[in-house]
C-alpha positions in Angstrom: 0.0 0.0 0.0 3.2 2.5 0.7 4.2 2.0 -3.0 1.1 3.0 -4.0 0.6 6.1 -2.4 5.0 7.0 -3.3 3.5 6.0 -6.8 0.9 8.3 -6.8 2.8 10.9 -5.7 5.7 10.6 -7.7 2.7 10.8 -10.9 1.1 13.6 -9.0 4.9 15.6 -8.7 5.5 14.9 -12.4 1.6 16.4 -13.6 2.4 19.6 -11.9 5.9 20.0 -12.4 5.2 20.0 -16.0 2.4 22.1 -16.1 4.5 25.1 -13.8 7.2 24.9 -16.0 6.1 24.2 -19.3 2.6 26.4 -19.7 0.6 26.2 -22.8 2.5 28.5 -25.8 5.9 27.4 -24.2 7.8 27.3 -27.3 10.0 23.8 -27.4 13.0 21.9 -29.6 13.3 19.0 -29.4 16.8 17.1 -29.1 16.2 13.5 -29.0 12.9 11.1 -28.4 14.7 7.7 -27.9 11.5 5.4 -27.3 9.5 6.2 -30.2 9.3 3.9 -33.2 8.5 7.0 -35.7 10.2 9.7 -33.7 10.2 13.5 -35.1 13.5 14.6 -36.2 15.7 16.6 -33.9 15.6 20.0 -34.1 11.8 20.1 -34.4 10.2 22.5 -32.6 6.6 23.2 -31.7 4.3 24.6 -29.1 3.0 23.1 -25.4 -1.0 22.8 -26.2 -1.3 21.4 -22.6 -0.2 18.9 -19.9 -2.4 15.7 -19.1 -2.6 14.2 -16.2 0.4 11.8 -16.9 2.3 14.9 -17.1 2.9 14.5 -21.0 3.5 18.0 -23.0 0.5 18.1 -25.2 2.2 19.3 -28.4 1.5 21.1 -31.7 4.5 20.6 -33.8 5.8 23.2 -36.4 5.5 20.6 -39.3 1.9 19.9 -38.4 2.4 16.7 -36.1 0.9 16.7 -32.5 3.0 13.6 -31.0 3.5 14.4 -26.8 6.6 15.1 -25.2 7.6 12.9 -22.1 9.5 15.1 -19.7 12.5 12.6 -18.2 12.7 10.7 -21.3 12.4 12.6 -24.5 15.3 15.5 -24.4 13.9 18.7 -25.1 15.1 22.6 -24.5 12.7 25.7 -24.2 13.3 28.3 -26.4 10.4 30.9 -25.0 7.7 30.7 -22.1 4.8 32.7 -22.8 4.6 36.0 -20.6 1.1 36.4 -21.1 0.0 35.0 -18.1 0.4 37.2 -15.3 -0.5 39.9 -18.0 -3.6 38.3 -18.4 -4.1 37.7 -14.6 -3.8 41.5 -13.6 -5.6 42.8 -17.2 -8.6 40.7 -15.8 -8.3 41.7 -11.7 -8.3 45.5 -13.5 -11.5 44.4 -15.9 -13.3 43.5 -13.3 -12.6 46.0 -11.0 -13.4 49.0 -14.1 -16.8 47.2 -15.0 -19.1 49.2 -13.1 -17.2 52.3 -13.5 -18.9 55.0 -15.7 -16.6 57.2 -17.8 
């Protein structure tokens, strides 16, 4: 039952690990993706759609291919992180905060 729960964990360290550091519109190339039978070249690079619940990157590749990322085992470097969203966090605290306001 312990290695179940460390299991659990360890998946549950690995979901959210991915989705802090690699936030949808994180811009990625990849470098190698040893376990895949049909693997995309290196050098590829695409964009972080999202991050299931595995922790796979969710990917939309440049050359119109959407195979996922594994963090750990494919070898990847990030080339941009969106900044948008604490932009978008404070554009929408001051959105709502100006609705009622007349002008």
């Amino acid at each position: 039952m312990t290695s179940d729960f460390n299991q659990t964990d360890r998946w549950a360290y690995r979901r959210e690990y991915a989705r802090r550091n690699y936030p949808p519109g994180t811009r990625i190339r990849l470098l190698n993706m040893p376990n895949d039978p049909n693997p995309l070249p290196a050098g590829s690079c695409g964009t972080v759609r999202a991050v299931d619940d595995a922790g796979q990157l969710l990917m939309q590749w440049d050359n119109g291919r959407s195979l996922s990322l594994l963090p750990g085992v494919d070898s990847f470097e990030v080339l941009e992180r969106p900044r948008h969203r604490e932009a978008s966090a404070r554009i929408a605290h001051t959105k709502a905060n100006t609705k009622g306001e007349t002008r």
